[in-house]
N, C-alpha and C positions, 0 to 999 in steps of 0.2 A: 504493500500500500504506500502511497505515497505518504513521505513525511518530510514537513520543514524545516530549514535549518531554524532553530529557536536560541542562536546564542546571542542573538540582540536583544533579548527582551532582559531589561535590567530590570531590579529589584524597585528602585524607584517607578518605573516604566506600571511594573505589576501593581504598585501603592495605587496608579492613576487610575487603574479600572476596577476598584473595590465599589464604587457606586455601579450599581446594576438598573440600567434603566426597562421598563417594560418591554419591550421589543428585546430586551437578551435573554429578559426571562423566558420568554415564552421561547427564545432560540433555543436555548439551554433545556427547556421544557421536551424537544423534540431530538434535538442530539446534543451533549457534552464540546464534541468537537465543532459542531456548528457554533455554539458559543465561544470558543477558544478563537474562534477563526476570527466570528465578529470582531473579536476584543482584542488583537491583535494583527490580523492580517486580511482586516479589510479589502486592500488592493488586489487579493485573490476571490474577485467576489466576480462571481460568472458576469456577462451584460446582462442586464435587463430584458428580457424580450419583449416582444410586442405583444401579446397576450397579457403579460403581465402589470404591462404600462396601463393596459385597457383597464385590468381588472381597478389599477391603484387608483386610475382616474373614478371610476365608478361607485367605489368606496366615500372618493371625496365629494363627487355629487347629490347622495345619498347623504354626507352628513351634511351638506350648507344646508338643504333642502327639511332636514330632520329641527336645525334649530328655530325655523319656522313655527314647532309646537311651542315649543317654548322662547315668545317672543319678548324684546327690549334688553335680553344679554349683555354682557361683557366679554370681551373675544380677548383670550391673554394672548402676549406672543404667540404663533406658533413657530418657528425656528426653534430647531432641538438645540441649538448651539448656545439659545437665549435661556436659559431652560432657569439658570435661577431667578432674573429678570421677568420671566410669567410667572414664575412661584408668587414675587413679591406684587404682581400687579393682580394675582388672585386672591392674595392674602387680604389687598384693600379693598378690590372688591366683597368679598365675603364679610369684611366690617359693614361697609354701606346695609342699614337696612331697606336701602329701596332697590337694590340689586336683586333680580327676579329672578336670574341665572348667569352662569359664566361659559363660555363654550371653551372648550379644550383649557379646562384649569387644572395650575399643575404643581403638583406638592413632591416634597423630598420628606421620607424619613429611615432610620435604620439604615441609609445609605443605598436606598431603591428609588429610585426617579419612578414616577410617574406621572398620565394625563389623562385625564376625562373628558371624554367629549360633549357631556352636557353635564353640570351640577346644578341643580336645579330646586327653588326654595320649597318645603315643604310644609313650612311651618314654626315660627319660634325661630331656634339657633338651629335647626336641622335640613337637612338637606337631601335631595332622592338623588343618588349617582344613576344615570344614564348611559348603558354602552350601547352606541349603535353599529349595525352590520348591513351592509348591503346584500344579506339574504331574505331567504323565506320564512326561517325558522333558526332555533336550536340548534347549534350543533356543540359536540361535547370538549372541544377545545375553548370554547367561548368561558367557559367555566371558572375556568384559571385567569383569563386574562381577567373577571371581572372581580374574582378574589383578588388579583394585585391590588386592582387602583384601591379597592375595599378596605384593604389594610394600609395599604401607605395614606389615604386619604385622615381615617380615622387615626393616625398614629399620627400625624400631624396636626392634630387636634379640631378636626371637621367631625361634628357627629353628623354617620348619615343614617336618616331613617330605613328606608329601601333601598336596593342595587337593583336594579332592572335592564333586561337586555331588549333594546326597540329595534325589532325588524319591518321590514317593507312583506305587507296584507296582500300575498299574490291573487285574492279575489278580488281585490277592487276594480273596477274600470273606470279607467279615466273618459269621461264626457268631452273633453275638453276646458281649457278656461284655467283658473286658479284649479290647483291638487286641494282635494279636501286632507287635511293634513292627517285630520283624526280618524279618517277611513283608509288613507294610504299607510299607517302604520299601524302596528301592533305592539302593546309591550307587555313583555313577561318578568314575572317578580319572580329572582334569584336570591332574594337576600338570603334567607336560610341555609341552600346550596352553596352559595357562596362564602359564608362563613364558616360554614362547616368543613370546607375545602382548605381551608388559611393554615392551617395545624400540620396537614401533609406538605401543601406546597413549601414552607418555611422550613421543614426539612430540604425539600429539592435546593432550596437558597442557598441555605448552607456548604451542599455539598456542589453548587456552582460555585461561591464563593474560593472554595477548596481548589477546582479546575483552574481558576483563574490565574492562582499564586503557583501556580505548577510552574517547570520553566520547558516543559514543550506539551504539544496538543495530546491530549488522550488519544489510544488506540481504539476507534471505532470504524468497524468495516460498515460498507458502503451497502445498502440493503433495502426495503420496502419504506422504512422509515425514514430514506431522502425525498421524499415523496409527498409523505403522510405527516401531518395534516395537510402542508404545504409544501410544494416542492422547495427543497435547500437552495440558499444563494448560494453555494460552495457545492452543489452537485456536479459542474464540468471539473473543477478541478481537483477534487476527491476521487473522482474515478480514470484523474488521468494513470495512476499507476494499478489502476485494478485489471484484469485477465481483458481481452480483446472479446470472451463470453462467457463473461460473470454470469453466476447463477441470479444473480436476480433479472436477467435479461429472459428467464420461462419465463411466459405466458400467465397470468392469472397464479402469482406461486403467492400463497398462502405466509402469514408471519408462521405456522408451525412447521411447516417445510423449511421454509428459509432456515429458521434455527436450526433442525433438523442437519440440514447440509456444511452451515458453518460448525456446530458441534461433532461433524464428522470432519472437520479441517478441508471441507468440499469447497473453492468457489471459484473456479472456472469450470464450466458444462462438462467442459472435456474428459474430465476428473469424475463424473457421475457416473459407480460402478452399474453394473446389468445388476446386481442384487438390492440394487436401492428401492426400500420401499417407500410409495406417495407419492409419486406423480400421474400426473392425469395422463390419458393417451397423447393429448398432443402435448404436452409438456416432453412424453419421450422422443415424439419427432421431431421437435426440435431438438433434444440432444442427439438423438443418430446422426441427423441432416450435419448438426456441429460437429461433429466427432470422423465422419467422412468426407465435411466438406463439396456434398452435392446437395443439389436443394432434392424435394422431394415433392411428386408430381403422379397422385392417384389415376389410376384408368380413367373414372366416369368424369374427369374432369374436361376429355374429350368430348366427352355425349354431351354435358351438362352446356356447353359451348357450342354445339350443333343446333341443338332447339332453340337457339334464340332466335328470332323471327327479324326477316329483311320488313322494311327499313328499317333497320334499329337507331333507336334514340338514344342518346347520351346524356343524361339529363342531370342539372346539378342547381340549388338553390342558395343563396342566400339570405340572410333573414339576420333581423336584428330582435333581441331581448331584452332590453333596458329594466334597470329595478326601477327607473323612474318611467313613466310612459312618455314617449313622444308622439306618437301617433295616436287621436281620437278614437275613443272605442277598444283601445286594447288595453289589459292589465300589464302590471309586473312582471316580467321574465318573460312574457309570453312572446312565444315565437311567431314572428311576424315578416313572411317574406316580401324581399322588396325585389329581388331579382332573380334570373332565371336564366341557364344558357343551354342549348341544345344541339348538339352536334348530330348530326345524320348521313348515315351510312347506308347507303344504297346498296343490291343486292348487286349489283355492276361495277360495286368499286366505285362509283362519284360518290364526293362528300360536300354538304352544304353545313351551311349554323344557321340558327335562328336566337335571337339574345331579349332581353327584354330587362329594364334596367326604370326601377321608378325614381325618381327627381327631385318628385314634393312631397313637404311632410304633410304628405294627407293620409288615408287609409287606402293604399297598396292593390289592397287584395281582389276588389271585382276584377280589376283590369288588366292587373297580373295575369288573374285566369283565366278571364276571357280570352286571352294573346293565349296562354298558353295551351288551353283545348284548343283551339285550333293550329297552334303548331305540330300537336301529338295527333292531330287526326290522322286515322285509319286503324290498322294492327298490328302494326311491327312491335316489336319488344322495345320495353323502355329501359334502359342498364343505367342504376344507378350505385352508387358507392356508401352503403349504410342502410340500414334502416331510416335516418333521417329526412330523406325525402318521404317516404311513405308518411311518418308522422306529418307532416309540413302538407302534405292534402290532403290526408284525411280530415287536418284542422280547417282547410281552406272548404271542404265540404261538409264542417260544421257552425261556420262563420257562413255562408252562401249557400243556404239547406235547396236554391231551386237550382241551383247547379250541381249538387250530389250526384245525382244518377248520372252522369257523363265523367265525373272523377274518382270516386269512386272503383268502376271499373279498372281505371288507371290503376292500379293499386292491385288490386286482386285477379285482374287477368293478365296482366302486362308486363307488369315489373320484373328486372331481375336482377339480382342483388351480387353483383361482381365482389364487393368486399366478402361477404358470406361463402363466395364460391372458391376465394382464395384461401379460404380459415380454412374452410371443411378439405379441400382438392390439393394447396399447394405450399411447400414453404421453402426460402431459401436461406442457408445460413446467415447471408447480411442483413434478413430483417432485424434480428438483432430482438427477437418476439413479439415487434411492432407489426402490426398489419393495418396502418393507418398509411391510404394512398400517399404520404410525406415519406414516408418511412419505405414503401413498398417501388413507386415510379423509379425512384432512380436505379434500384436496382433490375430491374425487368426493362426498362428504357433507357439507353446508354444515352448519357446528353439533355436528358428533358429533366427538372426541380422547375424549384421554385424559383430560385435563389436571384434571378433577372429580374422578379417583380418589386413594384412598390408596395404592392399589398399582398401579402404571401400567407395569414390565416384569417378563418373566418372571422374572431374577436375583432381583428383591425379591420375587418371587411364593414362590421356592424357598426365600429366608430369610423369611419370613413362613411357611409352613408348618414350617419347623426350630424358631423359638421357639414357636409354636403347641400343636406335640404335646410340647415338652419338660416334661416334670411340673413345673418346678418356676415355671413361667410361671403368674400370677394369674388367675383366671378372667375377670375381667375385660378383662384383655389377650386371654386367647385369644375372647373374644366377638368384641371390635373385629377380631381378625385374620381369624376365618371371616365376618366380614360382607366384610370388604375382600376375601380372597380370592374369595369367591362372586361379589361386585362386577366384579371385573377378567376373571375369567373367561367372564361374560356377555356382557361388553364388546367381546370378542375374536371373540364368535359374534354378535351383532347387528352389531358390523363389517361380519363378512363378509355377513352377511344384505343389510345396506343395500348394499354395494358391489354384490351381485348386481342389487338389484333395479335400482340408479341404471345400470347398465350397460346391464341389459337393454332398459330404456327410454327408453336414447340409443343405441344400437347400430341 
């Protein structure tokens, strides 16, 4: 495994990172060495991707959007760097008795930074701490992080009355107009749960505290948990020294296998005896395929590639899900396509496209599907890549009930699911256990990614359409955005186009 040189980190250097801010908690919370890494070697911190950017953006939309509940606030610093500078500007605010709330206020105790994104009066000298999330609900990482603020908050002398986590209400629909604020979210009281959790976590503190003072990173292998909750900013460069087909590259491998295989000193595939018990069937074809080096390629996957029906369509969507809604009539997360590209393959070998690309922030969807039933007219087979399109009209034939029966069929007589026929029929060792067409095009099409476009996953596909239609975006911006749109989305169906063909004529 890879390991850093750590003879630079002085003892002074280690005094500097004894204050534990919330974001190392929760690092630390997920791996030892992700913490180690935070707190000292930063500059090994993978890029950012573009998915990721989306995600951070949406997070912050979500919260400007949230202190709307709670209106006439105090906004402290936010810069982490100002970090004692908002302590004291929330300190003065929480004197004022006519301070209604504070947004992202931020207190120091025990030597743990913290920030809340709402504090909010509840009564008296008390206060209701507010965590919010750009999800739908609950998830069980949210727990700890609201034990932090809970205790650094109250240890700095804030009594709060409740700790509550406010999610975004995926039933609402937005009409249009002002967000009803109190029907776009939800809030759940944690206070109990999250007190109750204060006792184990401050152990975990502890023994980060311990990590910290070490003078090199902890040995921790690279496994399900760079992942889990959140993928690690230090996942490219953790596994630069890990096997070329680490066992965590199976399929679907389970945390009791995974252990399972490191507790046999198993982690590269290659290494996985024929007596190993627990892997699934295709878990072992991938390690065969690894272990000889030839990909592996079923009989019926010939047949299953014959029946598909000339003209065949190419068919792939884009769609945006915002936790805020932008578009009239749709809720929270909901999938909402705006574009559509279709490639067509004739039984003669000529190829045409058909593309359909919506503009304005209005509701998409008649005229999407209008364009698109009649580009899918007749019977040819429609090849798409997931089940995701299938959901994405079946929804469009539950939003536009008198156009059902013409889409519908799409779906249950038509379809065929190229991803599903590679899972089930075919695998090469470079998938690497990916069979996500990113993962899968480059190796079956020599020369053809992503990596030419401006817009290269669907996330940035969905904020690319968001700045796009917003009016107040420059015409020129929204040029370059529908050329890149139009771009990625084509990309997605000549994918699939070539993957078909290159199959078909190694099968």
């Amino acid at each position: 495994m890879n390991q850093l040189p750590l003879f630079d980190i002085s003892a002074s250097r280690r005094a500097s990172v004894r204050a534990l801010s919330k974001s190392r908690v929760m690092a630390g919370l997920q791996c030892m060495k992700r913490l180690y890494l935070e707190a000292y070697h930063h500059r090994e911190k993978d890029q950012m991707d573009l998915g990721r950017l989306a995600i951070l953006e949406a997070g912050r939309q979500v919260g400007e959007v949230a202190r709307g509940r709670y209106p006439g606030g105090i906004m402290a610093n936010e810069d982490p760097q100002l970090h004692d500078q908002a302590v004291r500007q929330t300190s003065a605010a929480l004197a004022d008795p006519a301070t209604p709330a504070v947004y992202e206020a931020a207190f120091t105790h025990a030597q743990i930074r913290a920030r809340v994104d709402i504090l909010a009066r509840a009564g008296g000298k008390a206060w209701n701490l507010i965590e919010v999330k750009s999800s739908s609900g609950f998830k069980e990482e949210y727990l700890a992080d609201i034990a932090v603020q809970l205790h650094v908050a109250e240890g700095a002398g804030v009594p709060i009355a409740r700790a509550r986590l406010l999610h975004v209400n995926n039933q609402y629909v937005w009409p249009g107009g002002e967000y009803d604020l109190g029907a776009l979210f939800t809030e759940q009281d944690l206070t109990a749960e999250a007190r109750g959790a204060i006792p184990g976590l401050l152990a975990r503190i502890e023994a980060m505290r311990a990590t910290l003072q070490a003078t090199e990173a902890p040995d921790v292998a690279v496994g399900p948990h760079c992942r889990k909750p959140y993928i690690c900013s230090f996942y490219d460069y953790c596994h630069q020294g890990a096997p070329e087909h680490h066992v965590a590259d199976l399929p679907r491998l389970s945390p009791k296998i995974y252990g399972a295989l490191l507790g046999a000193d198993i982690s590269d595939i290659r290494d996985i005896p024929e007596e190993f018990d627990g892997l699934s069937d295709l878990q072992w074809r991938v390690r065969n395929c690894v272990l000889t080096g030839e990909p592996y390629s079923h009989p019926d996957l010939k047949t299953k590639l014959e029946e598909v029906r000339y003209p065949i369509h190419f068919l792939d969507f884009e769609t945006c899900n915002p936790a805020i809604p932008i578009i009239p009539g749709t809720k929270p997360f909901q999938q909402t396509p705006f574009q559509w590209s279709d490639h067509v393959l004739e039984a003669g070998g000529a190829l045409h496209e058909r593309t359909y690309l919506h503009t304005e922030r209005t509701d998409p969807r008649r005229r999407l599907t209008e364009e698109l039933l009649a580009a899918l007219d007749g019977d040819g087979s429609i090849v798409v890549y997931s089940e995701f399109e299938a959901r994405v009209i079946r929804g469009l034939a539950e939003a536009i009930p008198s156009l059902a029966g013409r889409l519908l069929p799409l779906v249950e007589e038509r379809m065929v699911d190229l991803h599903h026929l590679i899972h089930a029929h075919y695998y090469h060792p470079d998938f690497h256990g990916s069979f996500s067409i990113k993962a899968v095009l480059p190796v079956l099409v020599e020369g053809l990614d992503y990596s030419d476009l401006e817009i290269r996953e669907g996330s940035q596909a969905a904020g690319a359409f968001a700045v796009m239609t917003d009016p107040k975006t420059p015409d020129w911006q929204r040029k370059k955005l529908r050329e890149g749109l139009l771009a990625y989305c084509r990309r997605d169906t000549e994918a699939m186009l070539r993957l078909f063909q290159t199959l078909k004529e190694n099968s």
